[in-house]
PDB file of N, CA, C and O in Angstrom:
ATOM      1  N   UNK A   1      16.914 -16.285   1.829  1.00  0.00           N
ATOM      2  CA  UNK A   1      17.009 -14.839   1.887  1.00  0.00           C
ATOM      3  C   UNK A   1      15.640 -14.201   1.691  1.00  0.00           C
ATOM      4  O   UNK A   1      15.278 -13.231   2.358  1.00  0.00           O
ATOM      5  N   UNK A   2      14.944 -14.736   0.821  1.00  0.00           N
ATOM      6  CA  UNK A   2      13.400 -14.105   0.220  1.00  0.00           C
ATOM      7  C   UNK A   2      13.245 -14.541   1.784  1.00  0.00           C
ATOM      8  O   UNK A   2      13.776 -13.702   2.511  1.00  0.00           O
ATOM      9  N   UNK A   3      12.780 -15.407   2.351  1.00  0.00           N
ATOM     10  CA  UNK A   3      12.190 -15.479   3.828  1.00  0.00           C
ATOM     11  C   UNK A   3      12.284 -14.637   5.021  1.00  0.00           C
ATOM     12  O   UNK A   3      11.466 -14.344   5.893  1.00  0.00           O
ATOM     13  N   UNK A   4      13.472 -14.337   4.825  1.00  0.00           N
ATOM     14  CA  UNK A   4      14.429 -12.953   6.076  1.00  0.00           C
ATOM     15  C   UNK A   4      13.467 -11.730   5.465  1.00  0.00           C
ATOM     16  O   UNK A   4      12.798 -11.050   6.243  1.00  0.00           O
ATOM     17  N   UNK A   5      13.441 -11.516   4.175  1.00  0.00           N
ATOM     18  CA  UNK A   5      13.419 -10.358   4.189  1.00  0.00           C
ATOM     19  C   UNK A   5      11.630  -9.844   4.141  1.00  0.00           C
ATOM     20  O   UNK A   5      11.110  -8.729   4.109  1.00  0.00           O
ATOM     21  N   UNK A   6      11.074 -11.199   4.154  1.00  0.00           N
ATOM     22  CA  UNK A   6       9.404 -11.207   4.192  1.00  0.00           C
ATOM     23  C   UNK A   6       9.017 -11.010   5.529  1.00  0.00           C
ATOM     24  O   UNK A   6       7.967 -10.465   5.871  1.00  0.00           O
ATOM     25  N   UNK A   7      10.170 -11.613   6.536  1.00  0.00           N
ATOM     26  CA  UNK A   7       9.670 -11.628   7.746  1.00  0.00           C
ATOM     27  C   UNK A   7      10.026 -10.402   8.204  1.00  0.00           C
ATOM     28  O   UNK A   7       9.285  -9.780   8.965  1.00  0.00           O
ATOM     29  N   UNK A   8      11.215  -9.921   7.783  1.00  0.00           N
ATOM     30  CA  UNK A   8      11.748  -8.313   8.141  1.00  0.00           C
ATOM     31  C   UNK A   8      10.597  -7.599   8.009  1.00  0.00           C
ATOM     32  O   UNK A   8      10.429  -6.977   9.059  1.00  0.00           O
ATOM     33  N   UNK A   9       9.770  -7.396   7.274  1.00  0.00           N
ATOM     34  CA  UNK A   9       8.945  -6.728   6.719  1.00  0.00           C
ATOM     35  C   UNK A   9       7.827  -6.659   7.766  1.00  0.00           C
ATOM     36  O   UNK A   9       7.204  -5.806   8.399  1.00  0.00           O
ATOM     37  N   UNK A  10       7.898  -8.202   7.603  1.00  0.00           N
ATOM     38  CA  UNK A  10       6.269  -8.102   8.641  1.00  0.00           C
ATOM     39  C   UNK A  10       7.199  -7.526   9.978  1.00  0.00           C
ATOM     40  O   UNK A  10       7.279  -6.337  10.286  1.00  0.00           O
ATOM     41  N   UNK A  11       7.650  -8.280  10.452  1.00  0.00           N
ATOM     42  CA  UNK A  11       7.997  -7.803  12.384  1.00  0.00           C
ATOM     43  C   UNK A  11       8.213  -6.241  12.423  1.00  0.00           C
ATOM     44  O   UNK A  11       8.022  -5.569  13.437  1.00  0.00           O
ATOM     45  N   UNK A  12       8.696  -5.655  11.021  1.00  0.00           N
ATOM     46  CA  UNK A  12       9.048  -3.899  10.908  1.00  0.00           C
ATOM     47  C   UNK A  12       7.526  -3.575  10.827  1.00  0.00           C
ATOM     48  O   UNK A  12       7.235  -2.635  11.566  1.00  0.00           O
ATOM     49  N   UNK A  13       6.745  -3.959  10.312  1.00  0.00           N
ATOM     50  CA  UNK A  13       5.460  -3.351   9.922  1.00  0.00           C
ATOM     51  C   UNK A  13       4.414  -3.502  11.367  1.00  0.00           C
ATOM     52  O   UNK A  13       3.497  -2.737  11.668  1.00  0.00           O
ATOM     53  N   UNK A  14       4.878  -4.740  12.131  1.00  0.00           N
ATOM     54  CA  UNK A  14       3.843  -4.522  13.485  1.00  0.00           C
ATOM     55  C   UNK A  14       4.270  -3.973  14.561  1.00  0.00           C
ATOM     56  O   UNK A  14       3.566  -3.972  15.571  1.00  0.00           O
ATOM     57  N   UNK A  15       5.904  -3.224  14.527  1.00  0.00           N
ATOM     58  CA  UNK A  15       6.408  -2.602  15.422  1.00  0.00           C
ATOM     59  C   UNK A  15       5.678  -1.508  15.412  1.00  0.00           C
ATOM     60  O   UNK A  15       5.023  -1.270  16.426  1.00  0.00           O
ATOM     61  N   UNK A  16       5.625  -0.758  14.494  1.00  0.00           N
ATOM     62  CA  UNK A  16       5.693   0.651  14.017  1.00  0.00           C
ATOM     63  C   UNK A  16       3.828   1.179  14.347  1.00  0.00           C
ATOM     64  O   UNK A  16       2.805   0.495  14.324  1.00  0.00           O
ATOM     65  N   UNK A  17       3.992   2.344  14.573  1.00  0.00           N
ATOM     66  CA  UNK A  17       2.850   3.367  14.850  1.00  0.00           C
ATOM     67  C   UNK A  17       2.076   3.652  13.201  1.00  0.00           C
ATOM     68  O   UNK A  17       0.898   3.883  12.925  1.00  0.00           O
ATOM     69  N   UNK A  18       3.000   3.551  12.525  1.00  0.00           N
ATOM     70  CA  UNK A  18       2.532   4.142  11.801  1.00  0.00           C
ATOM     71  C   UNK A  18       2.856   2.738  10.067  1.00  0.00           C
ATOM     72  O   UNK A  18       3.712   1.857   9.982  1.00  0.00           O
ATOM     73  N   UNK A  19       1.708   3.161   8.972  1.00  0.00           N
ATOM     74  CA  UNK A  19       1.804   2.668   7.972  1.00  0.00           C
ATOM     75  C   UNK A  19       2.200   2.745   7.062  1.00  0.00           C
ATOM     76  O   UNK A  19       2.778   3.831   7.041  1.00  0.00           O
ATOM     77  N   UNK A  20       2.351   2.062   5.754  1.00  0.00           N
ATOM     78  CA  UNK A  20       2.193   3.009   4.618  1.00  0.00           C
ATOM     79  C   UNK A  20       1.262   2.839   3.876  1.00  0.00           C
ATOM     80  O   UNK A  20       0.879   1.712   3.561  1.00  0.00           O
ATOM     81  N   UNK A  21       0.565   4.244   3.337  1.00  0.00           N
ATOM     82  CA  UNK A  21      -0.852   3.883   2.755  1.00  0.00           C
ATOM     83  C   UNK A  21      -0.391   4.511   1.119  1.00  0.00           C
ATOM     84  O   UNK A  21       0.778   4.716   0.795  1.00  0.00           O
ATOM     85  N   UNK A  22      -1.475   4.725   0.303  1.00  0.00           N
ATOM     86  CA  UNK A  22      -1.349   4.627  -0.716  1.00  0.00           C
ATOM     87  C   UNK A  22      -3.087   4.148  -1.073  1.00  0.00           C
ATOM     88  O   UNK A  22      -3.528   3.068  -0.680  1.00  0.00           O
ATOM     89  N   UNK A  23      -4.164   5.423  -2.089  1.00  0.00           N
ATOM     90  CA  UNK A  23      -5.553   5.270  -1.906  1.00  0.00           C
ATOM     91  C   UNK A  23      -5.538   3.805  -2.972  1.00  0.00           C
ATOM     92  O   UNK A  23      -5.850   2.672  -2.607  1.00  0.00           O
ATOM     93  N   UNK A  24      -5.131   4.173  -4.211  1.00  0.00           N
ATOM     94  CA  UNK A  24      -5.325   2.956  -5.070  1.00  0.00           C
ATOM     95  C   UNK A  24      -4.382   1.421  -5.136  1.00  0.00           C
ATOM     96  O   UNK A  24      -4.152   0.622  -6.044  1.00  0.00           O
ATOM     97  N   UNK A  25      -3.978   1.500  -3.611  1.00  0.00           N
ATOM     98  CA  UNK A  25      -3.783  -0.214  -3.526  1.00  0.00           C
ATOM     99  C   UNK A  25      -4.252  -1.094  -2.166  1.00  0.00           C
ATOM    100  O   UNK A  25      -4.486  -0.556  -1.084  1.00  0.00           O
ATOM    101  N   UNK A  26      -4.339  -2.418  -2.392  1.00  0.00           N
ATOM    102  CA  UNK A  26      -4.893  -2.996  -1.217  1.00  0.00           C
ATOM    103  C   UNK A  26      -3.671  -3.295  -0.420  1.00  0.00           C
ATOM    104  O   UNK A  26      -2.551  -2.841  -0.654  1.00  0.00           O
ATOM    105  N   UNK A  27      -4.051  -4.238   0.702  1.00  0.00           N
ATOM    106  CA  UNK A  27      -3.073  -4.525   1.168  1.00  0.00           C
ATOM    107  C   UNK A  27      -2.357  -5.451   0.557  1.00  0.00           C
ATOM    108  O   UNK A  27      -2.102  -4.846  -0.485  1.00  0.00           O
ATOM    109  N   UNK A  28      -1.844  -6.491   0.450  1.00  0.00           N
ATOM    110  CA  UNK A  28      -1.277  -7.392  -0.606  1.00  0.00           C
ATOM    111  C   UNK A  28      -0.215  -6.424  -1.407  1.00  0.00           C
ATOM    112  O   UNK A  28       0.951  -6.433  -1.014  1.00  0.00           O
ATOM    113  N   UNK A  29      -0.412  -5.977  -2.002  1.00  0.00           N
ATOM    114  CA  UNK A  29      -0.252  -4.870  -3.247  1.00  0.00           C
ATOM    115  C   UNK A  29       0.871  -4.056  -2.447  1.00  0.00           C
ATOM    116  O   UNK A  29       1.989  -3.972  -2.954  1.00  0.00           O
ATOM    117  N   UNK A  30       0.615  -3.474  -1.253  1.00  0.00           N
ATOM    118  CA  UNK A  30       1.287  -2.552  -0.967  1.00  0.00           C
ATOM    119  C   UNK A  30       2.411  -3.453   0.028  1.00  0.00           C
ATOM    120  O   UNK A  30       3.500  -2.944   0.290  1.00  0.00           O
ATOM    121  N   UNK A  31       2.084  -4.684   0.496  1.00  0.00           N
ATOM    122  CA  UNK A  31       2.702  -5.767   1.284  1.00  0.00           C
ATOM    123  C   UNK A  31       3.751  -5.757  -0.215  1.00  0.00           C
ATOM    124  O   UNK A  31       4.527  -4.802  -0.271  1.00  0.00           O
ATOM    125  N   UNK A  32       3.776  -6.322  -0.877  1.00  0.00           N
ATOM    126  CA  UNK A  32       4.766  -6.607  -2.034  1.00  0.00           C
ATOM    127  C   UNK A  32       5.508  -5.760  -2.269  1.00  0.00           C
ATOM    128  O   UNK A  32       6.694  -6.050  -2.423  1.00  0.00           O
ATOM    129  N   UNK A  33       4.891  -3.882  -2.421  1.00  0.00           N
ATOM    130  CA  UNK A  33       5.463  -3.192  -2.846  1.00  0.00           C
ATOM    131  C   UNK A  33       6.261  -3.007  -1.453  1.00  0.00           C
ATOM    132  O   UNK A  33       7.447  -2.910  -1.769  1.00  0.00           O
ATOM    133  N   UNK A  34       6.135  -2.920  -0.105  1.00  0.00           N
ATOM    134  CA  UNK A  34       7.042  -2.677   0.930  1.00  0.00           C
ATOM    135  C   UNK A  34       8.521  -3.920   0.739  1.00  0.00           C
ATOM    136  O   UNK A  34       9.696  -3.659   0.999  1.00  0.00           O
ATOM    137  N   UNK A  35       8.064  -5.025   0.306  1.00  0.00           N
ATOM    138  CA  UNK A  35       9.353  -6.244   0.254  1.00  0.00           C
ATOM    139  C   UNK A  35       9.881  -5.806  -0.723  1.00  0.00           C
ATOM    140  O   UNK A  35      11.076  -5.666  -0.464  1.00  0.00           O
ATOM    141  N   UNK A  36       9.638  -5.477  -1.814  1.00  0.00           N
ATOM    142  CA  UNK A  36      10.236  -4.833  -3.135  1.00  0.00           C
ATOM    143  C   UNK A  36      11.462  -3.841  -2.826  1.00  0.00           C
ATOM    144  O   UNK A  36      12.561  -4.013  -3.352  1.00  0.00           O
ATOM    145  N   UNK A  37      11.175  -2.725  -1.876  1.00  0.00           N
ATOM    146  CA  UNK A  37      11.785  -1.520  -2.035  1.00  0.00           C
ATOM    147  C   UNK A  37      12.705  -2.252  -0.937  1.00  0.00           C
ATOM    148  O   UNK A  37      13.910  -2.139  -1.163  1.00  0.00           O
ATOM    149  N   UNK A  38      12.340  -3.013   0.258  1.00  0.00           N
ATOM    150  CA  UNK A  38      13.324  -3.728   1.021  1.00  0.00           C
ATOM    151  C   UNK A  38      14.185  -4.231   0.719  1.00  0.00           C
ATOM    152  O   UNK A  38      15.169  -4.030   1.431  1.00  0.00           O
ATOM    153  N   UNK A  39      14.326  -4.976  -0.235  1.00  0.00           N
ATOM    154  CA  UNK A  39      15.012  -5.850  -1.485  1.00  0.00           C
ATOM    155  C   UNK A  39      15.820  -4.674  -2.191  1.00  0.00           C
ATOM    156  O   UNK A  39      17.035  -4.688  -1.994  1.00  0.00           O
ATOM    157  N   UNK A  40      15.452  -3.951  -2.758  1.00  0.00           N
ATOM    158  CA  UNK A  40      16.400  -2.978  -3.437  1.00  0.00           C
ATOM    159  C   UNK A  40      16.905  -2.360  -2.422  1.00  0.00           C
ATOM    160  O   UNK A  40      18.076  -2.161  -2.746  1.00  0.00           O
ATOM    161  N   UNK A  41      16.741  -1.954  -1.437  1.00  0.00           N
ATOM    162  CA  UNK A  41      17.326  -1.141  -0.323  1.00  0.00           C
ATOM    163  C   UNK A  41      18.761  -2.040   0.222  1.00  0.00           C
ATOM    164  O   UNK A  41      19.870  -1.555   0.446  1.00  0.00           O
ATOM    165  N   UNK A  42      18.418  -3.229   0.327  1.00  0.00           N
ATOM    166  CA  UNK A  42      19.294  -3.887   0.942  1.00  0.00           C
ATOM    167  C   UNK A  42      20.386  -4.223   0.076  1.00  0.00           C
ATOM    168  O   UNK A  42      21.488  -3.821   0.449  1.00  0.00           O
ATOM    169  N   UNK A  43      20.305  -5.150  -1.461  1.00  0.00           N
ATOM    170  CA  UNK A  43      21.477  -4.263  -2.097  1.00  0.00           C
ATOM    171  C   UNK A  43      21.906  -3.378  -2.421  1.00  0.00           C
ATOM    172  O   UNK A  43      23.005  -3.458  -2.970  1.00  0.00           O
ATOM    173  N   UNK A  44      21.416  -2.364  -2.293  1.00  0.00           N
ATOM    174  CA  UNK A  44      21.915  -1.104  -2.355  1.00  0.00           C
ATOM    175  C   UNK A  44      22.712  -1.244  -1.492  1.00  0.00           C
ATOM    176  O   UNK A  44      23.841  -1.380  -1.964  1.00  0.00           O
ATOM    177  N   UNK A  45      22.669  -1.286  -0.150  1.00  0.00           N
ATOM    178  CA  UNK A  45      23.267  -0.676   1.253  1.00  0.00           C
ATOM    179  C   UNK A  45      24.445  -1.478   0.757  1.00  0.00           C
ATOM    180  O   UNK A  45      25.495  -0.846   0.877  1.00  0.00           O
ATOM    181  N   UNK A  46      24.589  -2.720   0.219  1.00  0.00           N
ATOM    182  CA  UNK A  46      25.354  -3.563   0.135  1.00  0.00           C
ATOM    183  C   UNK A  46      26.213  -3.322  -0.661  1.00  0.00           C
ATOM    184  O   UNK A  46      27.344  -3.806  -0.614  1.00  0.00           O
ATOM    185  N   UNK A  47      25.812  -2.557  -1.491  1.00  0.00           N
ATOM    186  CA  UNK A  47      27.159  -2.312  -2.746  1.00  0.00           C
ATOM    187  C   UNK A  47      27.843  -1.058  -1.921  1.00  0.00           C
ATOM    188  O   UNK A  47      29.070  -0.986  -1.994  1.00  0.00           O
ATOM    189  N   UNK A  48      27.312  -0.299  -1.327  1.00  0.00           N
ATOM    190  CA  UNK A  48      27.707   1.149  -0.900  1.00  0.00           C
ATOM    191  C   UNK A  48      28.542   0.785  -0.224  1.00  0.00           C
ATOM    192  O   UNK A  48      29.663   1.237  -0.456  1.00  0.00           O
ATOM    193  N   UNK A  49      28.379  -0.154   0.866  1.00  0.00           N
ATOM    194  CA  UNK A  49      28.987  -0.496   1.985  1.00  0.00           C
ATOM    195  C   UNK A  49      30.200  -1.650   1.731  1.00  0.00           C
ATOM    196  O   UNK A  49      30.936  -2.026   2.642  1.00  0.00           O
ATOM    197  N   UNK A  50      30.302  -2.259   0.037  1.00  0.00           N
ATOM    198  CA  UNK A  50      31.477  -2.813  -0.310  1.00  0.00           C
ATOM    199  C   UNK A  50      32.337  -2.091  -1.335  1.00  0.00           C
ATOM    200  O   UNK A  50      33.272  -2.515  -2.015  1.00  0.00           O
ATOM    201  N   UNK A  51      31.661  -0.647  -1.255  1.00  0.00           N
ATOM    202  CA  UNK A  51      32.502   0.469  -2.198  1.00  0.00           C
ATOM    203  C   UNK A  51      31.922   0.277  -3.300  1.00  0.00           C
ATOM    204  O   UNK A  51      32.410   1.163  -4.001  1.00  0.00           O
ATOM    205  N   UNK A  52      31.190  -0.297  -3.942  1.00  0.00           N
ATOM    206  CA  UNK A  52      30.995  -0.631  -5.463  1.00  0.00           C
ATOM    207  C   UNK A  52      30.887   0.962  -6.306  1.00  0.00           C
ATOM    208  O   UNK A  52      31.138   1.034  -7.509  1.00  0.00           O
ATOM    209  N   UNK A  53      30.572   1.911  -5.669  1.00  0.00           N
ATOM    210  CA  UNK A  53      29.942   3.296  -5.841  1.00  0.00           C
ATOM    211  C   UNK A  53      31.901   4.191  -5.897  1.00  0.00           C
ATOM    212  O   UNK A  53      32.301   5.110  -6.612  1.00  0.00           O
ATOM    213  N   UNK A  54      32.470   3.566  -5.068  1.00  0.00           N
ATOM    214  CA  UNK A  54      33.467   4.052  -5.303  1.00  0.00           C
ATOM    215  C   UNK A  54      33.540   4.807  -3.627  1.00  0.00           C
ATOM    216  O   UNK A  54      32.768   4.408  -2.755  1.00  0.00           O
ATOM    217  N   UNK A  55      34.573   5.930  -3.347  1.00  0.00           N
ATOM    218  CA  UNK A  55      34.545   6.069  -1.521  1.00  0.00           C
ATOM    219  C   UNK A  55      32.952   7.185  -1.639  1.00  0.00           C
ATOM    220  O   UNK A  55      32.874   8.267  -2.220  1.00  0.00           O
ATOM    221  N   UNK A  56      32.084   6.608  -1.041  1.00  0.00           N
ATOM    222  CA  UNK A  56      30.826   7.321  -0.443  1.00  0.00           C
ATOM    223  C   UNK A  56      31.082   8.021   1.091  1.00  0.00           C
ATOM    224  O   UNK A  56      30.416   8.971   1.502  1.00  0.00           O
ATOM    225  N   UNK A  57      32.095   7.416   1.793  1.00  0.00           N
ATOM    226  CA  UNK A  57      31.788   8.838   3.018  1.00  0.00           C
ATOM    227  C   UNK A  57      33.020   8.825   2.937  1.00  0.00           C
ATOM    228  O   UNK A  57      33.955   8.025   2.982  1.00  0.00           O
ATOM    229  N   UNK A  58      32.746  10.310   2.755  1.00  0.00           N
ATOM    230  CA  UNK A  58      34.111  11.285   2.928  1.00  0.00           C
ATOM    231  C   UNK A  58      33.308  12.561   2.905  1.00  0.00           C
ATOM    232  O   UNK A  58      32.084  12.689   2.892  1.00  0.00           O
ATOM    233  N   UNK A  59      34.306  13.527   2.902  1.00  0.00           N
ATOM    234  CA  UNK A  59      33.892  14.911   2.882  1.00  0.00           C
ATOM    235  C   UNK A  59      32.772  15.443   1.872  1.00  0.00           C
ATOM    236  O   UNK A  59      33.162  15.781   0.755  1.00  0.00           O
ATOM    237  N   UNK A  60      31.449  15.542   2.168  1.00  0.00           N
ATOM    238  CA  UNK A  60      30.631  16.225   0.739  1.00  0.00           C
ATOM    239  C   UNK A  60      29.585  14.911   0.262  1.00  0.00           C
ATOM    240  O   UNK A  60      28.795  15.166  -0.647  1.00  0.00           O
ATOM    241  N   UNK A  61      29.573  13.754   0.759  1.00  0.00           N
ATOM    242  CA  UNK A  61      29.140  12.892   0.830  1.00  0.00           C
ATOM    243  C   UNK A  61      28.012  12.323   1.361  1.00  0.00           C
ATOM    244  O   UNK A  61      27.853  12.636   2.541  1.00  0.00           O
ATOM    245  N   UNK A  62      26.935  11.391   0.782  1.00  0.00           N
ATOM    246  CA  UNK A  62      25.548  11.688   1.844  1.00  0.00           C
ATOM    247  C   UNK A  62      25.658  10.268   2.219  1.00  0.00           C
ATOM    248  O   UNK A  62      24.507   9.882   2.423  1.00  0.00           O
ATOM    249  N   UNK A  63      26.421   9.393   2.390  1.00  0.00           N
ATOM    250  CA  UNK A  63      26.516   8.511   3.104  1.00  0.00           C
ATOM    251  C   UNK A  63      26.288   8.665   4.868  1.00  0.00           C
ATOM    252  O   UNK A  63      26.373   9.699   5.531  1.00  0.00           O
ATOM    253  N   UNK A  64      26.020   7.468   5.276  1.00  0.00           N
ATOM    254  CA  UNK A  64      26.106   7.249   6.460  1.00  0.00           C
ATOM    255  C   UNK A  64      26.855   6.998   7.526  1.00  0.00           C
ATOM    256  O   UNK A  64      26.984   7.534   8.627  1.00  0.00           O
ATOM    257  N   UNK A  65      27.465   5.809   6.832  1.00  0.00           N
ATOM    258  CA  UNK A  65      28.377   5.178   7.494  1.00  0.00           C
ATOM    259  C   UNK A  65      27.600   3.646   8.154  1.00  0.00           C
ATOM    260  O   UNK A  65      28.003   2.661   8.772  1.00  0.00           O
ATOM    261  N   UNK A  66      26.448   4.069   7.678  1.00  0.00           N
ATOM    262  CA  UNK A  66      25.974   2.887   9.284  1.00  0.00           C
ATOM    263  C   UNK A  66      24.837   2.473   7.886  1.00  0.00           C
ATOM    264  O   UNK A  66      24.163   3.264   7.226  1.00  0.00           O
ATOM    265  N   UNK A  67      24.939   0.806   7.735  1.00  0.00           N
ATOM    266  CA  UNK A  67      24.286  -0.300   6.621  1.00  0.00           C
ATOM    267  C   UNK A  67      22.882   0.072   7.483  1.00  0.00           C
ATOM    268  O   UNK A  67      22.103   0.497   6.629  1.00  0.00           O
ATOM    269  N   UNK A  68      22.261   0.095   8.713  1.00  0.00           N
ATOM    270  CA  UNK A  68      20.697   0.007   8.500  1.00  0.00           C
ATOM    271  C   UNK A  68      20.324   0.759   8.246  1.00  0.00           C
ATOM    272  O   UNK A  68      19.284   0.656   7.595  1.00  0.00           O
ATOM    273  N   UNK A  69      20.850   2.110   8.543  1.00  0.00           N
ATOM    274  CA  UNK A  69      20.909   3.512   8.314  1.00  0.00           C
ATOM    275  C   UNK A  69      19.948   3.853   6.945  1.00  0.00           C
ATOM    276  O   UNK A  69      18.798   4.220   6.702  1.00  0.00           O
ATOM    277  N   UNK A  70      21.129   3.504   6.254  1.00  0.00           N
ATOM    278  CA  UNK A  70      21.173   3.358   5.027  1.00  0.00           C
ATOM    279  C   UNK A  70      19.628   3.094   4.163  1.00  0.00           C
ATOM    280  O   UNK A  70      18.807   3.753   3.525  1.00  0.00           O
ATOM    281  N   UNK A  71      19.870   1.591   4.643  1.00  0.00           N
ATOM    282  CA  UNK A  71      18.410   0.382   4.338  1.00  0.00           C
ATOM    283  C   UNK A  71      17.305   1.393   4.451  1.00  0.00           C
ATOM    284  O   UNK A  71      16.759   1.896   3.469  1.00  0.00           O
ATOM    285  N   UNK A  72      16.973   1.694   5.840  1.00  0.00           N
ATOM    286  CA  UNK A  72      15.772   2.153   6.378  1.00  0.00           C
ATOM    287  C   UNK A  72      15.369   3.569   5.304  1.00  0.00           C
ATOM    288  O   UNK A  72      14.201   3.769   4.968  1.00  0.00           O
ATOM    289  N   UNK A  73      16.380   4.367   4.902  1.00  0.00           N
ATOM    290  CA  UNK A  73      16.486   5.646   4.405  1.00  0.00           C
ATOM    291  C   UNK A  73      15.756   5.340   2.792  1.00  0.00           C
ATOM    292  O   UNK A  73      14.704   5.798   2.345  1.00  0.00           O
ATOM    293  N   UNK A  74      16.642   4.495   2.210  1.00  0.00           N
ATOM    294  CA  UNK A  74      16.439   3.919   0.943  1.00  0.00           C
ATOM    295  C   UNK A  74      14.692   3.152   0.824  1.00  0.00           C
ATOM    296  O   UNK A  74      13.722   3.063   0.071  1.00  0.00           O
ATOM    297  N   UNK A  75      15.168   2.767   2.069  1.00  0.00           N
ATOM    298  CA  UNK A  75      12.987   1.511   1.421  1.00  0.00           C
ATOM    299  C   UNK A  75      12.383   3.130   1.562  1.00  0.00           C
ATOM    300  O   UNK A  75      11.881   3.596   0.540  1.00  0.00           O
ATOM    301  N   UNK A  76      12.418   3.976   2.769  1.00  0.00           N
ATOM    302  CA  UNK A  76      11.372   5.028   2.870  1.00  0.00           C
ATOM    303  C   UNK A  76      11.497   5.564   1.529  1.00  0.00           C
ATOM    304  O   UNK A  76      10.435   5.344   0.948  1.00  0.00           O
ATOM    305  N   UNK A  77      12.492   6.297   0.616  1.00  0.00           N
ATOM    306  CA  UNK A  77      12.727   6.517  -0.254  1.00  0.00           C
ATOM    307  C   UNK A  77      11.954   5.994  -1.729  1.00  0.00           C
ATOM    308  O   UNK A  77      11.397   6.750  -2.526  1.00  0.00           O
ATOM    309  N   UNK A  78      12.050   4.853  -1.828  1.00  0.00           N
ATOM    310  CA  UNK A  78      11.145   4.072  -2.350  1.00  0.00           C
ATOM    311  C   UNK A  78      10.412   3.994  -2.323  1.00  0.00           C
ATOM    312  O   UNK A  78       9.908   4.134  -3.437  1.00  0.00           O
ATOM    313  N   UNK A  79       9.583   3.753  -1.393  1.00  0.00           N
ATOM    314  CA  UNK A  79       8.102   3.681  -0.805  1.00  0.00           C
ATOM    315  C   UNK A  79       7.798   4.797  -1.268  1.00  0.00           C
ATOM    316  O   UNK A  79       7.152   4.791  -2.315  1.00  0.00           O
ATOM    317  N   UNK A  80       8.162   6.129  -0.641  1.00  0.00           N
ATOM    318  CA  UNK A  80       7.474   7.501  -1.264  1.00  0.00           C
ATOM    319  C   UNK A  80       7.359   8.066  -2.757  1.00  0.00           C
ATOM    320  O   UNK A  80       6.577   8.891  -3.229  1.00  0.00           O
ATOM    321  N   UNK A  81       8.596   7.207  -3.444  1.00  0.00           N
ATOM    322  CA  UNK A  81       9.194   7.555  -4.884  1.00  0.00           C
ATOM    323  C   UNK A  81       7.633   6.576  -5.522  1.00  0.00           C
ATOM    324  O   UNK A  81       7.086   7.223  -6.415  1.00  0.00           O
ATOM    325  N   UNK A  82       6.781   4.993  -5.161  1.00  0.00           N
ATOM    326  CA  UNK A  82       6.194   5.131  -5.396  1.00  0.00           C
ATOM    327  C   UNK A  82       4.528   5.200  -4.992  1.00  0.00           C
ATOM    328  O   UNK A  82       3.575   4.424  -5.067  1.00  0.00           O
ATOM    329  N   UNK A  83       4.685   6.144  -4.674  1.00  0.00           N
ATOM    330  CA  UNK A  83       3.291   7.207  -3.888  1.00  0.00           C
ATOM    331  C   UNK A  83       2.901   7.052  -2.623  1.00  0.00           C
ATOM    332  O   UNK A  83       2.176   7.879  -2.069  1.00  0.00           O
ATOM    333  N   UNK A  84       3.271   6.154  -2.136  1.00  0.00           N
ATOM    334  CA  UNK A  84       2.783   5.966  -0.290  1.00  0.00           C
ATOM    335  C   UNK A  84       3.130   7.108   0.566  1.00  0.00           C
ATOM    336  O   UNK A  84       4.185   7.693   0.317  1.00  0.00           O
ATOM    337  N   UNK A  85       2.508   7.449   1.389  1.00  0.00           N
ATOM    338  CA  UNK A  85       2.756   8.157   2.270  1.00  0.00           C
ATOM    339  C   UNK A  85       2.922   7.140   4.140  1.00  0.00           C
ATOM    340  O   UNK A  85       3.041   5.924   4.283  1.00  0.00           O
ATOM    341  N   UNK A  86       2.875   8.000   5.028  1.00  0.00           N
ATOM    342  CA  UNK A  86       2.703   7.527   6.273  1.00  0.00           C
ATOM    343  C   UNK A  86       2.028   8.116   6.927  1.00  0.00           C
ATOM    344  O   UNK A  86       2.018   9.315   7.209  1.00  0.00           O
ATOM    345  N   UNK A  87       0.980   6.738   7.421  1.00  0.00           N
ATOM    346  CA  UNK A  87      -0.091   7.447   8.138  1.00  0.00           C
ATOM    347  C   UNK A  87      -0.283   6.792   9.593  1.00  0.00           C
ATOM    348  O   UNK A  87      -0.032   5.593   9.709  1.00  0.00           O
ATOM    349  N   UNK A  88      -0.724   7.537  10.723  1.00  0.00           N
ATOM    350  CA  UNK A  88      -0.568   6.541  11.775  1.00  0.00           C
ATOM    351  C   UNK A  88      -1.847   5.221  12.067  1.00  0.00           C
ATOM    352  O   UNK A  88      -3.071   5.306  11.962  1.00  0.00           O
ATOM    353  N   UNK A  89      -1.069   4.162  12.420  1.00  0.00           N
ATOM    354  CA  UNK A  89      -1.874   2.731  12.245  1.00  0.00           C
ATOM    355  C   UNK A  89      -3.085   2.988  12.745  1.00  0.00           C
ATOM    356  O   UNK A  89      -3.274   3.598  13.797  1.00  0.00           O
ATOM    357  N   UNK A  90      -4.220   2.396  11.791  1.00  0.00           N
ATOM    358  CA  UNK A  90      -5.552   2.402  12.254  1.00  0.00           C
ATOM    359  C   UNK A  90      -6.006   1.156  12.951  1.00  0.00           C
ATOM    360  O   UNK A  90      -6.130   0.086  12.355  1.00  0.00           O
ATOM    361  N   UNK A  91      -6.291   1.346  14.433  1.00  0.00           N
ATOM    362  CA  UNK A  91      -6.936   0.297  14.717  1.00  0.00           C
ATOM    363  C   UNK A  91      -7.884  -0.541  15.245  1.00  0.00           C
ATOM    364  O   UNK A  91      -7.834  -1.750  15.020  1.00  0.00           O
TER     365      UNK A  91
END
């Protein structure tokens, strides 16, 4: 599972236009911190999506409905909660 979700990371990170930066870390640093919030994102999606939270979509509800949805919403979430922004890839 640690392997899926290292490689998720990378193949998501060389798709994309854009990065996440952050002035006081290197890369490494911010490589870890992107698998980190991936990792929490993904159980997250996982408990939501086996009810653990109790019914999340229904009326009044900020669910999705849709597990990548979810994922993708939560790592950005993370990521920004700690300090990264997005900037477009320098190259």
């Amino acid at each position: 599972m640690r392997r899926f979700a290292v490689l998720l990371a990378l193949v998501l990170g060389a798709c994309s236009t854009s990065e996440w930066v952050r002035d006081d870390r290197n890369v490494e640093e911010t490589d870890r911190d992107i698998v980190d919030c991936a990792r929490y994102a993904q159980r997250e999606a996982a408990n939501r999506a086996a009810g653990f939270y109790g019914p999340t979509y229904g009326p009044g509800s900020y669910g999705t409905q849709n597990r990548m949805l979810d994922e993708a919403g939560m790592t950005d979430f993370c990521m920004r909660s700690k300090g990264y922004r997005r900037e477009p890839k320098q190259r």
